[in-house]
C-alpha positions as CSV (number, residue, x, y, z in Angstrom):
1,X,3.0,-8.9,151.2
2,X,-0.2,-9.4,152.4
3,X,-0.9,-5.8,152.2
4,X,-0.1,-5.5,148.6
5,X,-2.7,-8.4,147.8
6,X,-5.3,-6.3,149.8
7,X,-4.7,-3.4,147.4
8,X,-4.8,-5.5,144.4
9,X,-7.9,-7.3,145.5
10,X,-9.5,-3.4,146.3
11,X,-8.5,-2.4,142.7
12,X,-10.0,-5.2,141.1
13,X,-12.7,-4.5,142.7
14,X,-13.6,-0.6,142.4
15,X,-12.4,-1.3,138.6
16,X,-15.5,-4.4,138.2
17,X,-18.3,-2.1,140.3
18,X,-17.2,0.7,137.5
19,X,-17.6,-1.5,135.0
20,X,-21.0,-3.0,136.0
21,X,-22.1,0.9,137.0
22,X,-21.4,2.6,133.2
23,X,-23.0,-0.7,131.4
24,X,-26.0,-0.1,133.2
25,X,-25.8,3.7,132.4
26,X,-25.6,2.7,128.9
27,X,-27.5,-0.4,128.8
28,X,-24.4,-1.9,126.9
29,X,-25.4,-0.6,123.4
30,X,-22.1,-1.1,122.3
31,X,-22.6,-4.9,122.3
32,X,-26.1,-5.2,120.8
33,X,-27.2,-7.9,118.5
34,X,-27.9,-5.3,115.7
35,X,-24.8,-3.8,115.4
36,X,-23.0,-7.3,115.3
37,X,-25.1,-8.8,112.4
38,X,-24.0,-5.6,110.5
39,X,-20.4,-5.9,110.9
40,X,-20.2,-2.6,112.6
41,X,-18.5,-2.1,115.9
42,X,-18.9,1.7,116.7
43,X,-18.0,2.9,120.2
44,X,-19.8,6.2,119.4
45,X,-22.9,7.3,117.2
46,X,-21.0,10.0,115.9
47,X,-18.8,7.8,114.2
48,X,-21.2,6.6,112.2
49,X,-22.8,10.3,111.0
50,X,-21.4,10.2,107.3
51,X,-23.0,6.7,106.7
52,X,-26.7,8.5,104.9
53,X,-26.1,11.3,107.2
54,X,-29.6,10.4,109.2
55,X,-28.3,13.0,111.8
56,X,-30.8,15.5,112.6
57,X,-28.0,17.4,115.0
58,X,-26.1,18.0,111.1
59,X,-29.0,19.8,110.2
60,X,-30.7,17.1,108.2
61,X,-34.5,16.9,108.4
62,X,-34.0,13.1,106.4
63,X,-35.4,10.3,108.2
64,X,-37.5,12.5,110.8
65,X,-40.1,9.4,111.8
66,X,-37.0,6.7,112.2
67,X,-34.2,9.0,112.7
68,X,-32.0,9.0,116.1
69,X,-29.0,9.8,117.0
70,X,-27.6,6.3,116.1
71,X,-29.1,3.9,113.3
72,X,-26.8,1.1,112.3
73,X,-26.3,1.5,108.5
74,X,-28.3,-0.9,106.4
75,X,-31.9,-1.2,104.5
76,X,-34.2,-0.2,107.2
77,X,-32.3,3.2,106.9
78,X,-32.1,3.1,103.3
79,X,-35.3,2.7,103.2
80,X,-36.0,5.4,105.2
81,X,-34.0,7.8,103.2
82,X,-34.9,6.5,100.1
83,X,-38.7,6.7,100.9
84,X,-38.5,10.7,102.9
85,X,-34.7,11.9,100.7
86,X,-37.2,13.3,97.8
87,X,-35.2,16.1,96.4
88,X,-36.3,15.7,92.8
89,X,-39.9,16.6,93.4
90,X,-41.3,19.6,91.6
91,X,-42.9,22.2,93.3
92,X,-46.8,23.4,92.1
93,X,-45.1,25.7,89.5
94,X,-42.8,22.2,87.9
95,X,-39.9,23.7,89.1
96,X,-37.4,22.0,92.1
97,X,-37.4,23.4,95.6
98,X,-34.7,25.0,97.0
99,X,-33.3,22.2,98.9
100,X,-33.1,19.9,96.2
101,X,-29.9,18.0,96.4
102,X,-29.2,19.5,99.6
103,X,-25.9,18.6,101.6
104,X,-28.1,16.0,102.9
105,X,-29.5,14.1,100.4
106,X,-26.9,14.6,98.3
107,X,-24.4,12.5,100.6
108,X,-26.7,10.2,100.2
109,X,-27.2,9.9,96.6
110,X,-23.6,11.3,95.2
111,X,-23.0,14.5,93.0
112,X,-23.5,12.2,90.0
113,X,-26.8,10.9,91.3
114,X,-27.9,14.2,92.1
115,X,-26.9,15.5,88.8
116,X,-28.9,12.7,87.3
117,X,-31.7,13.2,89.3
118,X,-32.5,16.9,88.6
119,X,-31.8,16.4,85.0
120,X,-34.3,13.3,84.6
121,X,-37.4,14.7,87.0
122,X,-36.3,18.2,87.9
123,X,-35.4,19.6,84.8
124,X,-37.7,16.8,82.8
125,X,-39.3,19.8,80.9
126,X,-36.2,21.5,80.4
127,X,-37.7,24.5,81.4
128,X,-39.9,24.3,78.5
129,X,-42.6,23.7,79.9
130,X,-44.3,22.6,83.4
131,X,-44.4,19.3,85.6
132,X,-48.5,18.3,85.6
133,X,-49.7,16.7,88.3
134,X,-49.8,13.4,86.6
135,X,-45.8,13.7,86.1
136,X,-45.9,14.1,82.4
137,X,-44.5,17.3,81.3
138,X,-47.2,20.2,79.4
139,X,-44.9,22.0,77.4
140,X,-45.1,25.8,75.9
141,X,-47.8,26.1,72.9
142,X,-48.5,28.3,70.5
143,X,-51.2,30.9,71.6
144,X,-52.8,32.3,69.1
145,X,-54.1,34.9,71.9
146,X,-50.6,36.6,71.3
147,X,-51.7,38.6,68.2
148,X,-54.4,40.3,70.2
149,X,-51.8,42.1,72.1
150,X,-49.7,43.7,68.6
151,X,-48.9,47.0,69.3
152,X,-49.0,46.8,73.1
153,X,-45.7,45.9,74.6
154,X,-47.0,45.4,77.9
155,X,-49.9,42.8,77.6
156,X,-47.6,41.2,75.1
157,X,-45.3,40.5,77.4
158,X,-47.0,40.6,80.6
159,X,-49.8,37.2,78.5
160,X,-49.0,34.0,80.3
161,X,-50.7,30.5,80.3
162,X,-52.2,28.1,82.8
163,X,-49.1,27.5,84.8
164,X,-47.9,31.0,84.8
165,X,-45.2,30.8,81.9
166,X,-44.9,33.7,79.5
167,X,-45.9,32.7,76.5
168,X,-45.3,36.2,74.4
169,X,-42.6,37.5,72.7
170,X,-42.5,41.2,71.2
171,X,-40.4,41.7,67.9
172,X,-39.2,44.8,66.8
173,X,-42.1,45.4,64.2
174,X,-44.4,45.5,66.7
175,X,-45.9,42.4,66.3
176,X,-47.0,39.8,69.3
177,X,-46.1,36.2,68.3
178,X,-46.0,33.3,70.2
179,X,-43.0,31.7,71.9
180,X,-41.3,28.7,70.4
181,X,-43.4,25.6,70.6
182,X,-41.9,22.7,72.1
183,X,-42.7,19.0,72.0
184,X,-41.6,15.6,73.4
185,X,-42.0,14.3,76.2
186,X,-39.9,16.4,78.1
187,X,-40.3,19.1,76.1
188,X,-37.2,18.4,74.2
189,X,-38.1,18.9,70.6
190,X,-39.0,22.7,68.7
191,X,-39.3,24.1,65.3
192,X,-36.3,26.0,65.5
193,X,-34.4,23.4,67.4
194,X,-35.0,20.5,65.4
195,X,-36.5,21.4,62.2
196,X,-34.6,24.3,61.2
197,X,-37.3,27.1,61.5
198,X,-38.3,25.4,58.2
199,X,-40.5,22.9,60.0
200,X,-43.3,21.5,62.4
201,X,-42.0,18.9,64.7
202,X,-44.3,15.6,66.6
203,X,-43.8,14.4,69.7
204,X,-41.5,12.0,68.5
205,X,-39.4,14.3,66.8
206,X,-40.0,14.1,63.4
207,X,-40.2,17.0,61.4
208,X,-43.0,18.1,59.0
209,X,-41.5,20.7,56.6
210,X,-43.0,23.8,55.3
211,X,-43.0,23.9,51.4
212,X,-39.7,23.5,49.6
213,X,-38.0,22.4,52.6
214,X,-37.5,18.4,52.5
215,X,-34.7,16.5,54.6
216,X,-35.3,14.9,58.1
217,X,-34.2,18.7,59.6
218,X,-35.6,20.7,57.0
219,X,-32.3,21.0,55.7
220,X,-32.6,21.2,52.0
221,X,-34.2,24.1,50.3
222,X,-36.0,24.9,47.2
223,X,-33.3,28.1,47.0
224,X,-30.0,26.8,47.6
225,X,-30.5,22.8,47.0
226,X,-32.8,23.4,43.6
227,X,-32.0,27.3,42.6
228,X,-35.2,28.3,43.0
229,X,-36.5,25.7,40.4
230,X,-38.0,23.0,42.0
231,X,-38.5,21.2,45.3
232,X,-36.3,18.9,46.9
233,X,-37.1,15.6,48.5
234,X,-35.5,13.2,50.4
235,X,-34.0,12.9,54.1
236,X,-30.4,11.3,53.9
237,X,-29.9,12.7,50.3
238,X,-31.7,15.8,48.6
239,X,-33.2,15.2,45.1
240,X,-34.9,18.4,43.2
241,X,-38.6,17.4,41.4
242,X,-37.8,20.5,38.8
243,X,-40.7,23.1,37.8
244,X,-41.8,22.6,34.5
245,X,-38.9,23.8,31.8
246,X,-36.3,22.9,34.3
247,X,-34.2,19.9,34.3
248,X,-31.1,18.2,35.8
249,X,-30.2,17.3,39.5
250,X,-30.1,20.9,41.1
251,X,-32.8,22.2,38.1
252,X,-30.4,24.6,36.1
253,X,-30.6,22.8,32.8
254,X,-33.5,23.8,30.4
255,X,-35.9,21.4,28.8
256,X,-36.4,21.6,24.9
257,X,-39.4,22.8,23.4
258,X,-38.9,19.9,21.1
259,X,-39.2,17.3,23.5
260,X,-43.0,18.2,24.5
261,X,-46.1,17.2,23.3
262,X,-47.2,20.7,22.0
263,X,-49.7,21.6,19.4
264,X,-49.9,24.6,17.3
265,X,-51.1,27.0,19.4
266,X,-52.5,28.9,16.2
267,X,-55.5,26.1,16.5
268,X,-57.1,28.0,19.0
269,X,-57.0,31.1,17.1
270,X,-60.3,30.4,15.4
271,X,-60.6,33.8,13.5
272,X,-57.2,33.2,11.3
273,X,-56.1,32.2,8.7
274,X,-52.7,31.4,7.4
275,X,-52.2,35.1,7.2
276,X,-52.1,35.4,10.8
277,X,-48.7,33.8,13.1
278,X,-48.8,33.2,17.2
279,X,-46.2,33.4,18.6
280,X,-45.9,32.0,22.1
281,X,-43.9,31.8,24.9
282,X,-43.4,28.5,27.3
283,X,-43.1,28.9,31.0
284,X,-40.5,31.4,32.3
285,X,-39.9,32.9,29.0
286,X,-40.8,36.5,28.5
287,X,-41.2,38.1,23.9
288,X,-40.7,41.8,24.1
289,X,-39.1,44.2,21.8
290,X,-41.0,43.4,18.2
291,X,-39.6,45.0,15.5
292,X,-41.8,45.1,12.1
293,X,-40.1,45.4,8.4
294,X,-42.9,44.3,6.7
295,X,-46.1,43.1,8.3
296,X,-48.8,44.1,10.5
297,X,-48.6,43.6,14.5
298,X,-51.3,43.1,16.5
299,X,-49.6,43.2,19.4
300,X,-49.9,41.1,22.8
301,X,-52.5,38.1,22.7
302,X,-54.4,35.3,25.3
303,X,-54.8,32.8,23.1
304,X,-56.7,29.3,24.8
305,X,-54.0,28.2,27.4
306,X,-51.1,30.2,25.9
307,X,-50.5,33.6,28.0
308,X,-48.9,36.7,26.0
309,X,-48.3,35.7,22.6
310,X,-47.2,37.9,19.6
311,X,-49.7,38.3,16.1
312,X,-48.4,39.5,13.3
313,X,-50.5,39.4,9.7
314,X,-49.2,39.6,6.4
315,X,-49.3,42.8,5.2
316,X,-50.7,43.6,1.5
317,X,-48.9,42.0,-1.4
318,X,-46.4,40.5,1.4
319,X,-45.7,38.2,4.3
320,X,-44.6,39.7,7.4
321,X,-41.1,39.8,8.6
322,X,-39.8,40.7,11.6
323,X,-37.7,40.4,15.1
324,X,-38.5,39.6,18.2
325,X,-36.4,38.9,21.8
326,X,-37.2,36.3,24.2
327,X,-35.8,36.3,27.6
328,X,-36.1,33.2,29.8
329,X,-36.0,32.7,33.4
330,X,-32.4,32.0,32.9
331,X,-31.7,35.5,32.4
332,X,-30.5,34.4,29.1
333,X,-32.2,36.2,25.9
334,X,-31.9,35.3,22.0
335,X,-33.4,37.7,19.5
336,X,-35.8,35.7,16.9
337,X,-35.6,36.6,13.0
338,X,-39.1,35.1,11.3
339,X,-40.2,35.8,7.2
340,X,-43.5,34.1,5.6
341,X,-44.6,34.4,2.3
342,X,-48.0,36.0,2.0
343,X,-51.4,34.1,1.1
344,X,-54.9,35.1,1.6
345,X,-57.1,36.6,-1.3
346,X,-56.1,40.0,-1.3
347,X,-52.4,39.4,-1.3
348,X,-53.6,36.7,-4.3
349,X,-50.2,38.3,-6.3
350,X,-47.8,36.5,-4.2
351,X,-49.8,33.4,-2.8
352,X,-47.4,30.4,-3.7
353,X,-48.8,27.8,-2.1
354,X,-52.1,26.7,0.4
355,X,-48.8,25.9,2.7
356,X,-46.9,29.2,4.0
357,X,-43.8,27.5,5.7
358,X,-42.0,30.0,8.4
359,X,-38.3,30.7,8.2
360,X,-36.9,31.0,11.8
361,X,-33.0,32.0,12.9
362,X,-31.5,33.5,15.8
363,X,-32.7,31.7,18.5
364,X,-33.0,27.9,19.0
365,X,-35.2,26.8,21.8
366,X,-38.3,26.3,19.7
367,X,-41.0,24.7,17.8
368,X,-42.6,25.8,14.7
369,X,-45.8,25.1,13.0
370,X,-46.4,25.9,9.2
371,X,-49.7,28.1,7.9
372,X,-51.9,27.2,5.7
373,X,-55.6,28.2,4.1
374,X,-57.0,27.8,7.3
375,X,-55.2,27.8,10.1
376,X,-52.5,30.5,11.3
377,X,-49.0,29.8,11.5
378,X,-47.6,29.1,15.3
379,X,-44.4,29.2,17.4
380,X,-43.5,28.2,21.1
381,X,-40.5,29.7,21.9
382,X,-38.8,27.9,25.0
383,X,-36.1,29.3,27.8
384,X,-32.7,30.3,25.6
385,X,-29.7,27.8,26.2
């Protein structure tokens, strides 16, 4: 008996003197006051090597000043990481180095994090343009430098800016224009992208259309929205302001000749008298193909403000009569039949009247002016309905 207590009493012993021996070794780390006020009980750092990964021996240069092979998880580390993990910082040319997000900082941050980060700082410009050292993005201009370099592929394409971007693009007439021109703060707006290559966009996005373009994209036309007859307006909803003898919301209808303000444009034909007629056409509307039975024709005329208008005279002993077509913007066309009686001294046989009224048919877009002893007869023939 007394020989097993002596081997008890050895055991206990050799096991204490190992104990107190591999404390010492390890200057009991495992019980230290840090690592009980975190919560964590780790018997080994490398059980601990996924919490921020501050492990230089997984190949992570995070955390070089503070980094060891064991640092309990909590702020000073986050700190740490947070303060030396920069993966989203562009490099001189605004683009991100090669490690960005590496396996590293990544762990650290998440995919989703990482993800966010390179879109919001990395890729701020959206490879539009360049990081500045200020962290505001310079986006691509226009460079009017471009044309210099028509004809000549290779300077065309070879012409970059400042930060080295290729600003150039070569077409296939041999022209050298400029690369889209983007704006925004990130570089996020362009003509082509926002405004429908029909306008100039701001910073802010807004979009200042080219002529007959209207809508907050440029998205109405003078072509399709107003048929080439007037300009639209508007950004939710397209109206059309018509051109002048256009009406109606998309500008196909025709105005009346009756409904303006117009004066006999024979007025301004100070060397007439009511033996002479002017016949004139309102805008868009073309007279051709004049046809004489009895008259004399002068032919085309400038008369004031009034652009190609038909004369015709009386002819001796009788007023003129004759045809006429007018064609209208329209593409429609109505052929004109006008007779006056005669008046003037030397046709004194048939003079009826100091009043020589004009008798009109065929077409009816028009308004008509009688002659008399001193003033010619007139016409303004509109668009045909």
């Amino acid at each position: 008996m007394q020989k097993y207590l002596i081997a008890i009493i050895i055991l206990l012993f050799t096991t204490l003197l190992a104990i107190l021996i591999w404390g010492g070794v390890t200057n009991w780390k495992f019980i230290t006051e840090e690592s009980g006020k975190s919560g964590l009980t780790p018997r080994f750092p490398s059980e601990l090597t996924a919490i921020n990964e501050c492990k230089p021996s997984r190949g992570c240069n995070v955390c070089d000043a503070c980094c060891k092979d064991y640092i309990p998880d909590g702020q000073p580390c986050d700190d740490c990481v947070a303060g030396k993990c920069n993966p989203c910082k562009p490099d001189s040319t605004g683009k991100c180095g090669a490690n960005v997000c590496s396996y590293c900082c990544n762990t650290f941050i998440g995919q989703e994090g990482c993800a966010g980060c390179i879109s919001s700082v990395c890729q701020a410009c959206k490879k539009n343009g360049v990081m500045g050292s200020d962290g505001k993005c310079v986006c691509n201009q226009e460079y009017p430098d471009c044309i210099n370099h028509n004809g000549d592929k290779a300077d065309c394409l070879l012409s970059s800016d400042n930060f080295g971007n290729k600003v150039c693009q070569y077409n296939s007439d041999n022209t050298c224009t400029s690369k889209t021109t983007w704006m925004g703060s990130t570089c996020q707006y362009s003509r082509e992208l926002n405004c429908n290559s029909h306008g100039n966009v701001d910073n802010n996005g807004a979009c200042t259309c080219d002529a007959g373009y209207a809508g907050e994209s440029c998205e109405y036309s003078r072509a399709i929205n107003c048929n080439n007859h007037g300009n639209p307006s508007g950004s939710d909803t397209v109206a059309c302001t018509c051109d002048l003898g256009w009406n109606d919301s998309t500008c196909m209808g025709v105005d009346k000749v009756s409904d303006q303000e117009f004066t006999n444009p024979g007025i301004g034909y100070t060397t007439g008298t009511c033996e002479d007629i002017l016949i004139c056409p309102w805008v868009g509307v073309t007279l051709s193909d004049v046809s004489m039975t009895y008259g004399n024709y002068d032919g085309i005329e400038n008369i004031v403000n009034w652009k190609n208008c038909i004369h015709v005279a009386d002819q001796f002993g009788r007023g003129p009569d004759f045809t006429f077509t007018a064609t209208g913007a329209n593409g429609k066309t109505e052929s004109y039949h006008v007779q006056k009686d005669c008046c003037g001294f030397q046709a004194f046989a048939c003079m009826r009247s100091t009043t020589q009224p004009l008798n009109i048919s065929g077409g009816s877009n028009y308004k008509e002016w009688s002659a008399d002893d001193i003033t010619p007869g007139g016409i303004i023939i509109g668009m045909p309905l």
